[in-house]
One Martini backbone bead per residue (centre of mass of N, CA, C, O) as a GRO file, in nm:
protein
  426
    1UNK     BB    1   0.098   0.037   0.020
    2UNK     BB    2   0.053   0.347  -0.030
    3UNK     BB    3   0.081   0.676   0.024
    4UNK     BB    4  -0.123   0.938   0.108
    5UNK     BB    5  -0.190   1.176  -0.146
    6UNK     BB    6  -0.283   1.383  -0.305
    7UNK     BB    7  -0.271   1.246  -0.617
    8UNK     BB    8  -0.398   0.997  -0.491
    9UNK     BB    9  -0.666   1.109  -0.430
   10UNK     BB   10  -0.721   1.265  -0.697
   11UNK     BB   11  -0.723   0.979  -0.890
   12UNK     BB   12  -0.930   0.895  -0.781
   13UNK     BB   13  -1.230   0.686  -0.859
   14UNK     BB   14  -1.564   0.625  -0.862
   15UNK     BB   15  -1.774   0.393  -0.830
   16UNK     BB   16  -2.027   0.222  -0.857
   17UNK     BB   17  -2.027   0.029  -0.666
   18UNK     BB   18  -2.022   0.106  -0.357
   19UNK     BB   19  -1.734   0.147  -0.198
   20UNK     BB   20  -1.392   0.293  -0.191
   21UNK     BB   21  -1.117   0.167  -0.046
   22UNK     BB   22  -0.781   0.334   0.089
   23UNK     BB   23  -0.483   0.252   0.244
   24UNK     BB   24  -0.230   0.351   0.431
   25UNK     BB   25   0.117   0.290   0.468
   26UNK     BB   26   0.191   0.403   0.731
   27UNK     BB   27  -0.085   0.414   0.857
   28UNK     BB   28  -0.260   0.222   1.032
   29UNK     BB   29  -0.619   0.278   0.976
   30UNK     BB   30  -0.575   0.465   0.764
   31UNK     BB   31  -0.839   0.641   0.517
   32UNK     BB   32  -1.026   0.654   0.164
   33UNK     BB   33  -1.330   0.733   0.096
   34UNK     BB   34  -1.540   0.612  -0.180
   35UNK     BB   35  -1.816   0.695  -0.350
   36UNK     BB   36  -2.048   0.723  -0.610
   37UNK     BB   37  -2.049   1.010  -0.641
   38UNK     BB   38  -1.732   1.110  -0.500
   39UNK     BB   39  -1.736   1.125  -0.194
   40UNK     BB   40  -1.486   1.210   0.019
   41UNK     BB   41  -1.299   1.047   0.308
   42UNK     BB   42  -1.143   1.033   0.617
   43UNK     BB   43  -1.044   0.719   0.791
   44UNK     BB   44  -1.110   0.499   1.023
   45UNK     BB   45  -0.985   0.186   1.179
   46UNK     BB   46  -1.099  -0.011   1.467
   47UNK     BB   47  -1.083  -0.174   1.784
   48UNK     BB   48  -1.240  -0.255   2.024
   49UNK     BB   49  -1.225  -0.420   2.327
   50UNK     BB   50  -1.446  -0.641   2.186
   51UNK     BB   51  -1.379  -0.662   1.858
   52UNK     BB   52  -1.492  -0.425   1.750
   53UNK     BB   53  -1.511  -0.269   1.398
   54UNK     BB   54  -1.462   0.012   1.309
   55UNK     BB   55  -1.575   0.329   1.176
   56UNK     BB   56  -1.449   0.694   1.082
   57UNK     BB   57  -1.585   0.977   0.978
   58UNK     BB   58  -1.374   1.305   1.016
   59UNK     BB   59  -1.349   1.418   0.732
   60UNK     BB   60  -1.338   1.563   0.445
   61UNK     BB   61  -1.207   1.607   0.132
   62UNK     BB   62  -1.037   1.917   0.133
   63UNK     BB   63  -1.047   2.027   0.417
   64UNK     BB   64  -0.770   1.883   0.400
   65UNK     BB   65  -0.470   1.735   0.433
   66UNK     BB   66  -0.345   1.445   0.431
   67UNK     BB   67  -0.125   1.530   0.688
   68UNK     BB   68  -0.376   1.617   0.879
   69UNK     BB   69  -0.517   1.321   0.866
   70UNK     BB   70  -0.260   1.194   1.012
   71UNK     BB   71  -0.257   1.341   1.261
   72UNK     BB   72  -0.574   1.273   1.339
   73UNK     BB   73  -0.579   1.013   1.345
   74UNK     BB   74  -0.339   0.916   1.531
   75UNK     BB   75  -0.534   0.997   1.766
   76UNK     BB   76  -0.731   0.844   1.772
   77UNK     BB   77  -0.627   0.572   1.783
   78UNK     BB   78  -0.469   0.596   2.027
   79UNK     BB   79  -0.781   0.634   2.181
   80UNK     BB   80  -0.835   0.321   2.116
   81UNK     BB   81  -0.563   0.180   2.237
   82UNK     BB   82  -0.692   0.289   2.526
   83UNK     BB   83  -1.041   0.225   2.514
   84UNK     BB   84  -1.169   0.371   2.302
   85UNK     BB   85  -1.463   0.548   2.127
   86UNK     BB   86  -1.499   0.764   1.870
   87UNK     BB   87  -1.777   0.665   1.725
   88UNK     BB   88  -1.955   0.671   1.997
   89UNK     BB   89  -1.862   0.958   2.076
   90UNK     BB   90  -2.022   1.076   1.828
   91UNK     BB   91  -2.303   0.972   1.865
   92UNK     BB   92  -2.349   1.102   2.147
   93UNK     BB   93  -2.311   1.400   2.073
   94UNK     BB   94  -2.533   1.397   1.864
   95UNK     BB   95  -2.806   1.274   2.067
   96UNK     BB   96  -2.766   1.456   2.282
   97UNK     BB   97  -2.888   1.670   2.485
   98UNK     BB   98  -2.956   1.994   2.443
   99UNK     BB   99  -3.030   2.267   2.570
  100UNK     BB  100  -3.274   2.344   2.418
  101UNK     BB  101  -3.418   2.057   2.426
  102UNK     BB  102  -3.454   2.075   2.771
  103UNK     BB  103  -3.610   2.366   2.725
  104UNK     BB  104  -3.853   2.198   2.584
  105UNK     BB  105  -3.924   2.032   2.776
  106UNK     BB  106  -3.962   2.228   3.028
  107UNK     BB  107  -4.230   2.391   2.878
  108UNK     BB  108  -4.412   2.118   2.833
  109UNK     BB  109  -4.417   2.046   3.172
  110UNK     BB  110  -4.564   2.306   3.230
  111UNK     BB  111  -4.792   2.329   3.071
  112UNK     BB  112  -4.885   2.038   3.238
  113UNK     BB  113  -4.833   2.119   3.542
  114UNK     BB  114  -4.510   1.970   3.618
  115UNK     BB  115  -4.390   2.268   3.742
  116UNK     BB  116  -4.282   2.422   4.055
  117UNK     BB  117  -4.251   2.648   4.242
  118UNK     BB  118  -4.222   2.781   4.581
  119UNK     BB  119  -4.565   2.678   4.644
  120UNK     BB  120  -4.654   2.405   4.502
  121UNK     BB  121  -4.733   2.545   4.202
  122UNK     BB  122  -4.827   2.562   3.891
  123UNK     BB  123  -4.704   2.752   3.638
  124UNK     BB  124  -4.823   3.003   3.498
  125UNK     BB  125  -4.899   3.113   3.204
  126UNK     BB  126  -4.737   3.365   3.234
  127UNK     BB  127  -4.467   3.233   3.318
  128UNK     BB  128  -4.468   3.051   3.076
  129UNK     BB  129  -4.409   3.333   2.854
  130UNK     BB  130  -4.148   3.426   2.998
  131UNK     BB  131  -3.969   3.158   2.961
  132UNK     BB  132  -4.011   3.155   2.618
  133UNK     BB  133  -3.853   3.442   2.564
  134UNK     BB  134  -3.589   3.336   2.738
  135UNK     BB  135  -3.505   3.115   2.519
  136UNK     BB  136  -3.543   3.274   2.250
  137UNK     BB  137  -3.359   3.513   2.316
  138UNK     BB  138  -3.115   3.406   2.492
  139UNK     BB  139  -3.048   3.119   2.513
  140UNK     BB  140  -3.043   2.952   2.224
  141UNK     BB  141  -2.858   3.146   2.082
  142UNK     BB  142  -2.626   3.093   2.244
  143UNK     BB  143  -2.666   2.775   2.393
  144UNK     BB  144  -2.782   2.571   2.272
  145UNK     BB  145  -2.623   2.363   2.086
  146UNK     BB  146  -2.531   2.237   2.339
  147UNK     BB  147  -2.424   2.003   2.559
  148UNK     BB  148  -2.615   1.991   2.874
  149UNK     BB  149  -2.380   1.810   3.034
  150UNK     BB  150  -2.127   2.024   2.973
  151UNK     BB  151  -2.224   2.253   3.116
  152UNK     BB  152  -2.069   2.552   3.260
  153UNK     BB  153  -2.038   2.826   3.427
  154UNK     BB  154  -1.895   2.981   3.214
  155UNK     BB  155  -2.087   2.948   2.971
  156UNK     BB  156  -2.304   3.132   3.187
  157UNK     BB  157  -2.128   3.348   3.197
  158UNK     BB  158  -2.106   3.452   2.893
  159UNK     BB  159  -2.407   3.480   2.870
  160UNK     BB  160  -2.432   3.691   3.048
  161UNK     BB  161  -2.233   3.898   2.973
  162UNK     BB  162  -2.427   3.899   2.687
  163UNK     BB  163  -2.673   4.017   2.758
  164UNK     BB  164  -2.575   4.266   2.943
  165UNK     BB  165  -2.440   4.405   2.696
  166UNK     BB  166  -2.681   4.374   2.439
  167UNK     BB  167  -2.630   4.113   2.244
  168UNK     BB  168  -2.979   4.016   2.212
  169UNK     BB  169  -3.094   4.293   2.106
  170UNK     BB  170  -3.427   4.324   1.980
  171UNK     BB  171  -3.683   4.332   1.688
  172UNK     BB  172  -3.997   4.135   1.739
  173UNK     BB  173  -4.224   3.964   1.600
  174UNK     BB  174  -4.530   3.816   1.686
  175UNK     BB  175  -4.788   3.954   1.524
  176UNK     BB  176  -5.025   4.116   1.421
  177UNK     BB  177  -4.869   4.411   1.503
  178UNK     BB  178  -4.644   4.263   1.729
  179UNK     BB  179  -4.384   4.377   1.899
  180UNK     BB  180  -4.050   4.280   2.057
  181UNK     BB  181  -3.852   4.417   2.278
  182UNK     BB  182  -3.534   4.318   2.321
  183UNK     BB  183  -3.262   4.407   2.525
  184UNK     BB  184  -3.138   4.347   2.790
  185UNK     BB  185  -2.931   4.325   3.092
  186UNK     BB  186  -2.850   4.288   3.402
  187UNK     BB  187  -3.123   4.180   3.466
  188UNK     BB  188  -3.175   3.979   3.297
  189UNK     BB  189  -2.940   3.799   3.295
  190UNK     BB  190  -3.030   3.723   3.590
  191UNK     BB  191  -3.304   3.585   3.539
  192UNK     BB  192  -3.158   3.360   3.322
  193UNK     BB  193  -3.022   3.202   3.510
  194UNK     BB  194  -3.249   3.108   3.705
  195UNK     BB  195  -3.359   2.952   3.491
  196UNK     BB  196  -3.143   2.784   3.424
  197UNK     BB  197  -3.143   2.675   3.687
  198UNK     BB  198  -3.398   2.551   3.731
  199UNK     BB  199  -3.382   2.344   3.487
  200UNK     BB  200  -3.182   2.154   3.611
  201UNK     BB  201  -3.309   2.079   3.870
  202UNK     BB  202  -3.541   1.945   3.706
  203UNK     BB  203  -3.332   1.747   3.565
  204UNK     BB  204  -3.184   1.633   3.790
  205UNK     BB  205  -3.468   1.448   3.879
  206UNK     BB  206  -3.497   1.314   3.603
  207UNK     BB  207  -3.249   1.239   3.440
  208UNK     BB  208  -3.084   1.455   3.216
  209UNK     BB  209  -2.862   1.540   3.474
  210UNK     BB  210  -2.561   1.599   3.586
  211UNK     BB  211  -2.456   1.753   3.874
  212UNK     BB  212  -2.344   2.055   3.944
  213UNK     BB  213  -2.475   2.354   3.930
  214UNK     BB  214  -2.393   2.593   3.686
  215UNK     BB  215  -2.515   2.859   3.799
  216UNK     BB  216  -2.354   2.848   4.059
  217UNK     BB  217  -2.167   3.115   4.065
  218UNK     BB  218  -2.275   3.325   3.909
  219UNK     BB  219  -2.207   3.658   3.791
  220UNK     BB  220  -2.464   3.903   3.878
  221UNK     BB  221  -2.693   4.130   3.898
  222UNK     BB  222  -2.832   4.316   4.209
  223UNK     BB  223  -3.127   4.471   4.223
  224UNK     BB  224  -3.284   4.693   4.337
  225UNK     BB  225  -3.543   4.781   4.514
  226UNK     BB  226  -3.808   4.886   4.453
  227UNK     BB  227  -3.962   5.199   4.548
  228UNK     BB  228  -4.203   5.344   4.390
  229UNK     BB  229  -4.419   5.600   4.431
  230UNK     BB  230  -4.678   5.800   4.471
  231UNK     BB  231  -4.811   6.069   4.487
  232UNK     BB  232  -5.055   6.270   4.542
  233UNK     BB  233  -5.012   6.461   4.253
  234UNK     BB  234  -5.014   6.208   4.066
  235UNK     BB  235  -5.269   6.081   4.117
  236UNK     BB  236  -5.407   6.321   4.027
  237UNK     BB  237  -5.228   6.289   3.729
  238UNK     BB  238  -5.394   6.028   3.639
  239UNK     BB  239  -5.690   6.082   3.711
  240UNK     BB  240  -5.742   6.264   3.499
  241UNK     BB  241  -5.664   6.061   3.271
  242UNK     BB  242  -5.909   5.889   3.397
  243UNK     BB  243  -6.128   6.076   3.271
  244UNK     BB  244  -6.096   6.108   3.032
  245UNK     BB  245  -6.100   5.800   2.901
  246UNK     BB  246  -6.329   5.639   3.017
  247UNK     BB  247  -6.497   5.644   2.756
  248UNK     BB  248  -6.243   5.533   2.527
  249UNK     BB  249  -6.150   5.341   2.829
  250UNK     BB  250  -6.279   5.183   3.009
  251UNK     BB  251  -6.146   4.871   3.064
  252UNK     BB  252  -5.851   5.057   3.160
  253UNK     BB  253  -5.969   5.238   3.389
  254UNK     BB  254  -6.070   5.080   3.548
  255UNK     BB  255  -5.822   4.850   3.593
  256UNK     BB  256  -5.659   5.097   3.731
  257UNK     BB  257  -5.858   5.155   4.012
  258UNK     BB  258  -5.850   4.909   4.136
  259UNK     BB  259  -5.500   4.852   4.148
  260UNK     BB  260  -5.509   5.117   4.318
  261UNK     BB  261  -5.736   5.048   4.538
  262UNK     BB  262  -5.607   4.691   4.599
  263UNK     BB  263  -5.307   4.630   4.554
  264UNK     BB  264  -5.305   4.466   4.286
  265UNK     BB  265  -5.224   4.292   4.019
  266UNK     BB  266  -5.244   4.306   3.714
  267UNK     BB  267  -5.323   4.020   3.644
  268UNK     BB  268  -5.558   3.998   3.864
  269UNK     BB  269  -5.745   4.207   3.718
  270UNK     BB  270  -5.690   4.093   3.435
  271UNK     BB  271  -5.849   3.778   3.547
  272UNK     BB  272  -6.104   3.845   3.660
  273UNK     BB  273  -6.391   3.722   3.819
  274UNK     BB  274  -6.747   3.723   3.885
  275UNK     BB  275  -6.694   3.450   4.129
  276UNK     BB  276  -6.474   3.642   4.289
  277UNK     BB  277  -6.688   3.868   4.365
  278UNK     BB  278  -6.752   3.932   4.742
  279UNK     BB  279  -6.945   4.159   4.872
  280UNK     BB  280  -7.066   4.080   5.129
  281UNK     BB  281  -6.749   4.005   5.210
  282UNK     BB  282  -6.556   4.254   5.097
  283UNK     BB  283  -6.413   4.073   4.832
  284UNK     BB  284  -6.120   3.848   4.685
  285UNK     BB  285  -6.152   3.583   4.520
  286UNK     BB  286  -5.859   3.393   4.457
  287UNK     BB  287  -5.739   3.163   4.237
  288UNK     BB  288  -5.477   3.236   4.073
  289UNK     BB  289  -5.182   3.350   4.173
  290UNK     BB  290  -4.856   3.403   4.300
  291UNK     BB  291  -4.974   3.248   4.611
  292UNK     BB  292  -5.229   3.157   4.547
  293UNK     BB  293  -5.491   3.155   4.677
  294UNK     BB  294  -5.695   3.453   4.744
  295UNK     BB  295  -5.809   3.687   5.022
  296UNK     BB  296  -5.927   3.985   4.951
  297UNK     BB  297  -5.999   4.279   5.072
  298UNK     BB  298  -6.238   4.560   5.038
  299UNK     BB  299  -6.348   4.879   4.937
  300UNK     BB  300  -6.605   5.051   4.838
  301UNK     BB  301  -6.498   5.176   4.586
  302UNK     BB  302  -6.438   4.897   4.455
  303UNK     BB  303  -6.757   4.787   4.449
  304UNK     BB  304  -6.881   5.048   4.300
  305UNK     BB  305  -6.740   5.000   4.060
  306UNK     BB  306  -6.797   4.704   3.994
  307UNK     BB  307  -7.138   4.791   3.978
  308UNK     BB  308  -7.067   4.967   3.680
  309UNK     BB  309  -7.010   4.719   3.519
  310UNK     BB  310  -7.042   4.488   3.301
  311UNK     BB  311  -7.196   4.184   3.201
  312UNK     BB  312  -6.961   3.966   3.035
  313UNK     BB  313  -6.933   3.674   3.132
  314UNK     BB  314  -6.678   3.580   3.350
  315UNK     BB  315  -6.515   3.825   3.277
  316UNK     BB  316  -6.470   4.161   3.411
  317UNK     BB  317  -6.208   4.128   3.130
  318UNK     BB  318  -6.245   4.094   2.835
  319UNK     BB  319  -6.186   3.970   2.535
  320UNK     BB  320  -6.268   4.000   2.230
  321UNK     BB  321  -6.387   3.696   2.239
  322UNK     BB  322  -6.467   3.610   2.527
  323UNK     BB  323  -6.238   3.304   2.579
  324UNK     BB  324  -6.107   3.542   2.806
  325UNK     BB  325  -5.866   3.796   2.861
  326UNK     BB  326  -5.728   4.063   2.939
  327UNK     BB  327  -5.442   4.230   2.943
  328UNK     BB  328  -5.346   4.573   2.930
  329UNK     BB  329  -5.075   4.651   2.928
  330UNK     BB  330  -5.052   4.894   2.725
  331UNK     BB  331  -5.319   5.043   2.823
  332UNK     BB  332  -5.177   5.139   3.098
  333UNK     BB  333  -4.905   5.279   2.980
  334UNK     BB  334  -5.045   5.466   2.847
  335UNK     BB  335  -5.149   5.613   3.062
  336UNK     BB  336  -4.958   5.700   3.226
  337UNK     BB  337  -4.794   5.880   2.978
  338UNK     BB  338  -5.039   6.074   2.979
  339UNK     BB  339  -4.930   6.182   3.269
  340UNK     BB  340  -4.594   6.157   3.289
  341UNK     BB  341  -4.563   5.834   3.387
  342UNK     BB  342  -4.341   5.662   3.284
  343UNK     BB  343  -4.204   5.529   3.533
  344UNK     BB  344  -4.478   5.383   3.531
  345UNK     BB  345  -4.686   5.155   3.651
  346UNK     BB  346  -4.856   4.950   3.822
  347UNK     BB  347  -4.692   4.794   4.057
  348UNK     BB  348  -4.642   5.102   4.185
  349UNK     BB  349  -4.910   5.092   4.312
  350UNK     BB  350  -4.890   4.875   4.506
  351UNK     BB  351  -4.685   5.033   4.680
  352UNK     BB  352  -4.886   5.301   4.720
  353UNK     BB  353  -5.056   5.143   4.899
  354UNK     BB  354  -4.869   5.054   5.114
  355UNK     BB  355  -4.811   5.307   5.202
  356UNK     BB  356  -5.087   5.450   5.235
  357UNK     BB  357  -5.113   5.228   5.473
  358UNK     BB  358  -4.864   5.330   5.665
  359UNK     BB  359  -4.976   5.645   5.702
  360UNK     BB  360  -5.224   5.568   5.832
  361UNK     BB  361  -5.089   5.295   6.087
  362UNK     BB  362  -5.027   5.034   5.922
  363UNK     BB  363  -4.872   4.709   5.969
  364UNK     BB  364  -4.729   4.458   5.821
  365UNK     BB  365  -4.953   4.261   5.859
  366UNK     BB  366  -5.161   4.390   5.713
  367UNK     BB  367  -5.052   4.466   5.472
  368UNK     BB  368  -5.007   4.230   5.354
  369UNK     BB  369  -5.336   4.099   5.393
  370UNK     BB  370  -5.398   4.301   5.131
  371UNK     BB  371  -5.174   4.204   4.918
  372UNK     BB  372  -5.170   3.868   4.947
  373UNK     BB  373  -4.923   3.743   5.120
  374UNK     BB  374  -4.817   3.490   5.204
  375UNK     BB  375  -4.939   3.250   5.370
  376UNK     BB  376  -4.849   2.994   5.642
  377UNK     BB  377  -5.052   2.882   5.783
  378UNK     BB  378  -5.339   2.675   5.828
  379UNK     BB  379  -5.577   2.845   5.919
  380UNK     BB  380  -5.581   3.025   5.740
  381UNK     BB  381  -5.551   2.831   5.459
  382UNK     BB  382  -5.821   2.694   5.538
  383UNK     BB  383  -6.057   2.811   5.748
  384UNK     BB  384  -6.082   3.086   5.640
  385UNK     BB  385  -6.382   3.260   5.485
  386UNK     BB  386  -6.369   3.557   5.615
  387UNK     BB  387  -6.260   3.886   5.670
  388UNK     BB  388  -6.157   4.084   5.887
  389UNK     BB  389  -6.316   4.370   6.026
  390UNK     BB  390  -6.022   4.517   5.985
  391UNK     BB  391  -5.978   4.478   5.732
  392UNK     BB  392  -6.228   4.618   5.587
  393UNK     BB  393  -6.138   4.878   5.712
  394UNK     BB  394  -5.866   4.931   5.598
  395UNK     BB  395  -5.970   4.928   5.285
  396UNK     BB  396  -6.107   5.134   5.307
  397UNK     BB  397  -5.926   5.364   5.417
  398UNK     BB  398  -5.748   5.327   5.195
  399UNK     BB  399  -5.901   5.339   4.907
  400UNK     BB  400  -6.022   5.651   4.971
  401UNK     BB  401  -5.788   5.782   5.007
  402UNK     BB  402  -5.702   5.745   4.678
  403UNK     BB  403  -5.972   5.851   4.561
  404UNK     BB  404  -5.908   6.109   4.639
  405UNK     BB  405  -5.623   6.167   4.505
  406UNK     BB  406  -5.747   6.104   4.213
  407UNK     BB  407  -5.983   6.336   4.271
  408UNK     BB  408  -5.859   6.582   4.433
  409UNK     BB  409  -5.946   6.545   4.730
  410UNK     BB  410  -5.786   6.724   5.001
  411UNK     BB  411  -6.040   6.726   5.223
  412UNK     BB  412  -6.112   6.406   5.246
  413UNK     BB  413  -5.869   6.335   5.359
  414UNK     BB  414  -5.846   6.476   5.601
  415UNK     BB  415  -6.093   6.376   5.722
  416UNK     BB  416  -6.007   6.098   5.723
  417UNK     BB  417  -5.797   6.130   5.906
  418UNK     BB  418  -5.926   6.259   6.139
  419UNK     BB  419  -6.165   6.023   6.188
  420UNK     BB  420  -5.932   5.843   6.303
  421UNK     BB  421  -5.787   5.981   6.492
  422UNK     BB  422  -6.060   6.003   6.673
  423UNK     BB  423  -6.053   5.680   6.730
  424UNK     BB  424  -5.813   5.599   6.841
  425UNK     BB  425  -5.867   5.791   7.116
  426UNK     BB  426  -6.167   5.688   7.137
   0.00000   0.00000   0.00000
């Protein structure tokens, strides 16, 4: 057998049929397949340790030299009279779970009911919604190819790295005329990590992968917590926007003076059922929350604006084809930013919910319960069936003092704080 030379590969003809094989004279194992098409290839032939034949095409003829292709046998060749199967680990690397194929198995898990909270509840449709923009916008295109048993700490600090930078940033068409700016930011970038530690400890509790988590220990920012809330002049500047408004958005005027009034979620009120609305007992019975079922106090204030709103259907708030309920995301920040308060959200509006309710006088563990913040006992969660009449009255005369600002009535809030202090004292 002669060497393998340019010349003599070149000269090579394609058989008729079946492979043509021709064998380096100098390296054992090492040779190349020439098929019917044309198509060369460099190839080893090895015994694994229990004597079976293997056969690997390791590169194309022509992206490599003969000289290259023979320095690159002679490792593999070596990796397998050592005991290794060169084979064996190329199809194992091509069939292993890839990082993306990991989260589309954990999205469809969740999807199903399938993945828990740390309240040990399934993941809510809008959770599992914001968890597959961050696998497709900023996961996937990263690392997505990866073979999630390898990914390292290294690996996701690098994506982290590279999300902060700002270089996932687009702007994504979602539907017809939707469309979806992704930023990325340190902020992101943390949030994608932690999502990431969470389907890997998903993943390895069902044996999908193993080892220590490569999440932990990835340096990521973090962010300070939120204080923005509204002042009194703000609310005043709002309540306007959201009088001139009334007509042309009534159903986004309605769901910000809600959330403004009861510092729920706006998830929680756009999403409200009116068989979760108890008015004998002031209240609303959510079932589905941030922290499962929930039993909210509510003032007059909030009972009055839902008893002139229309009834069609289960949503207090429905979607146009009346088979869901409303987002209004955008139509909530419009009114917002109509106002002047660009730098604020719903979200906002319930931290100064809870201010609104410190300034009264109500300490931690009442505001909690106004806020719906997960309950610990066992007799709360189970066995209290309607609200503490001091918590509806907390909650009346939080949202009482809210519709004030919003109406600009500043001597209404006086004359509550005054009948307040007089109660006390009483």
């Amino acid at each position: 057998m002669a060497k393998l030379t340019k010349r003599l590969i070149d000269a090579l003809r394609p058989p008729e049929s079946g492979d043509l094989f021709v064998w380096d004279g100098e390296l054992k194992g090492f040779g190349v397949r020439v098929k019917p098409s044309g198509a060369g290839a460099y190839i080893i032939q090895y015994r694994t340790p229990i004597w079976r034949t293997r056969r690997l095409a390791f590169a194309k003829v022509g992206t490599i030299t003969p000289e290259e292709a023979r320095a690159r046998a002679r490792r593999l060749l070596a990796d397998a009279a050592e005991g290794g199967d060169p084979s064996a680990e190329r199809h194992e690397a091509r069939s292993a779970l890839t990082v993306a194929e990991l989260c589309d198995q954990y999205l469809e898990a969740a999807r199903a009911g399938l993945v828990l909270t740390r309240f040990r509840k399934p993941k809510r449709a809008s959770t599992i919604a914001i968890d597959e923009g961050r696998v497709a916008r900023h996961i996937a295109p990263l690392i997505g190819k990866k073979v999630a048993s390898k990914i390292t700490r290294a690996d996701l600090q690098r994506m982290a790295d590279a999300i902060a930078a700002g270089k996932t940033a687009a702007t994504i068409r979602t539907k017809m005329r939707g469309v979806a700016r992704v930023e990325g930011g340190a902020g992101t970038a943390a949030r994608v990590v932690e999502l990431i530690g969470g389907i890997w400890s998903w993943a390895e509790k069902r044996g999908l992968v193993e080892g220590a988590n490569p999440a932990r220990g990835v340096e990521t920012h973090r962010g300070d917590a939120k204080d923005r809330i509204l002042t009194a002049e703000e609310l005043a500047r709002l309540g306007v926007v959201l009088r001139e408004q009334e007509a042309v958005r009534p159903a986004p005027v309605a769901a910000l003076r809600i959330i403004a009034l009861t510092g729920a979620r706006r998830e929680e009120i756009c999403s409200l059922r009116w068989n979760e609305i108890d008015a004998a007992n002031s209240c609303l019975r959510l079932q589905e929350t941030k922290t499962g079922r929930s039993m909210r106090p509510i003032g007059r204030a909030v009972l009055d604006l839902l008893a002139t709103l229309p009834r069609a259907g289960d949503f207090v708030f429905p979607n146009r084809t009346g088979d869901g309920h409303a987002d209004m995301k955008k139509a909530l920040a419009d009114l917002f930013d109509a106002a002047g308060l660009k730098d604020t959200r719903s979200h906002d509006l319930r931290r100064t919910f809870a201010s609104v309710a410190a300034d009264e006088g109500y300490g931690d563990a009442t505001i909690g319960e106004l806020l719906g913040h997960a309950r610990r006992g066992v007799t709360a969660r189970h066995y209290i069936r309607r609200p503490d009449a001091a918590l509806v009255a907390a909650a009346d005369r939080v949202s009482a003092c809210i519709s004030a600002m919003l109406d600009g009535r500043e001597a209404e809030i006086v004359e509550l704080r005054r009948k307040a202090t007089g109660n006390e004292h009483g």
